[in-house]
C-alpha positions in Angstrom: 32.2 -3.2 -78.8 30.9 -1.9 -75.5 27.6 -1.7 -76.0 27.5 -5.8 -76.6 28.9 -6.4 -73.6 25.5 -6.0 -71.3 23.1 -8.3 -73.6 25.7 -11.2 -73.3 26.5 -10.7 -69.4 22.4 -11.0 -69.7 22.1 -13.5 -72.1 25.0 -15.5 -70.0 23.3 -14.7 -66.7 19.8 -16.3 -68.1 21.3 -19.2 -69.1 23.1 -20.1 -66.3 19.8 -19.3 -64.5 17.9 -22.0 -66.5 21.3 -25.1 -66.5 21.0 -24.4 -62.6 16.6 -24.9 -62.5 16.8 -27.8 -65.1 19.4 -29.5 -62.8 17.2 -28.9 -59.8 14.7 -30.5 -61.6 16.4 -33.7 -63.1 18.6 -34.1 -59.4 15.7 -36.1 -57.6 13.2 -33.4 -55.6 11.5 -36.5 -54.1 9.4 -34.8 -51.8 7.5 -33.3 -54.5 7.8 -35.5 -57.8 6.1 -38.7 -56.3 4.0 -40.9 -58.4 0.9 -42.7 -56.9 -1.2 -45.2 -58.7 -4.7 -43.8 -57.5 -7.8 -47.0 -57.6 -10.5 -46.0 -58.1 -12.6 -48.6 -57.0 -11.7 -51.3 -53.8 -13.0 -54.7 -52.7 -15.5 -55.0 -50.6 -16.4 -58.5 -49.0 -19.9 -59.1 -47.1 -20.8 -61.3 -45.4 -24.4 -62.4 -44.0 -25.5 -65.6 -41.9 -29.0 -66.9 -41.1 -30.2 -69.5 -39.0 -29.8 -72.0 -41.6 -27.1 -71.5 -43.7 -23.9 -69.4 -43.3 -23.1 -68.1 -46.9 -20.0 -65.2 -47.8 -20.7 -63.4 -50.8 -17.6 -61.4 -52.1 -17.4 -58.4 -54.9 -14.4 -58.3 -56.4 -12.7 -55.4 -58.3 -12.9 -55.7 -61.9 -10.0 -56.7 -63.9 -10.7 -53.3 -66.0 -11.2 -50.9 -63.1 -9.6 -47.3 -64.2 -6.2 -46.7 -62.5 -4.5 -43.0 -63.1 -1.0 -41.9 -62.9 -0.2 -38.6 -61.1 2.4 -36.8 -63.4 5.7 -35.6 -62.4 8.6 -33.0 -63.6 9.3 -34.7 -67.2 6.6 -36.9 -67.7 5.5 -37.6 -71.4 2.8 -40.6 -72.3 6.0 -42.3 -73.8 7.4 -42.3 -70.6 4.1 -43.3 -68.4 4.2 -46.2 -70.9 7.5 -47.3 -70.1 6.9 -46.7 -66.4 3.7 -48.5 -66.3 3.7 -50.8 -69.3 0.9 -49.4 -70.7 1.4 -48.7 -74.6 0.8 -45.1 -75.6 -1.7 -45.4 -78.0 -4.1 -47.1 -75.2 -3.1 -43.8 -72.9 -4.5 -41.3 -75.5 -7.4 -43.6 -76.5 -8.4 -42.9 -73.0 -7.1 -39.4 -72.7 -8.4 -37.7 -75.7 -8.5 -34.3 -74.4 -4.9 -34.4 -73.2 -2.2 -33.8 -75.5 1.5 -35.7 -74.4 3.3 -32.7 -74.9 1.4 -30.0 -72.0 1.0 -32.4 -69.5 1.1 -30.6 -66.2 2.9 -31.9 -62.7 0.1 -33.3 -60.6 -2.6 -34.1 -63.2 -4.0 -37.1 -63.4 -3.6 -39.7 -66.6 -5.5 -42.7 -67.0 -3.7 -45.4 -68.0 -6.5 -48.1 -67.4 
């Protein structure tokens, strides 16, 4: 009987170690779990004059310019999808190399 008794304090003290990090986790770290929608390309607007005319031309972003989402503690393509609206199938279609279950806090998804 005594020689259980020091594998379940262990086992006891481990998973009280891990309820006590998941918590941390799930409670709201702000400072470090932000999300930012990264562009990746802006509008520019130019403008020229002459003597005769005064004419503005303006670029304008593309409807379909990429946009990425910066993963956090938790984060799974299902939901990036529900935060962003994006379906998941588009999010792997243009993530092939990245698989929904290793994503890793801080890497970048494109979602657009």
């Amino acid at each position: 009987m005594r020689r259980y008794v020091a594998p379940a304090a262990f086992l006891l003290a481990a998973t009280v170690v891990v309820l006590l990090i998941r918590s941390g986790l799930h409670s709201g770290t702000t400072a470090t779990t932000t999300t930012r929608l990264v562009p990746t390309a802006t509008q520019k607007t130019v403008s020229s004059t002459t003597a005769r005319t005064t004419k503005t031309t303006k670029k304008k972003t593309p409807a379909s310019a990429a946009r990425f989402w910066t993963v956090r503690a938790g984060d799974t393509f299902g939901v990036i999808s529900t935060e962003t609206g994006v379906p998941v199938a588009t999010i792997e279609q243009l993530n092939p190399n990245v698989s929904s279950t290793s994503l890793f806090i801080g890497e970048k998804v494109r979602i657009r």
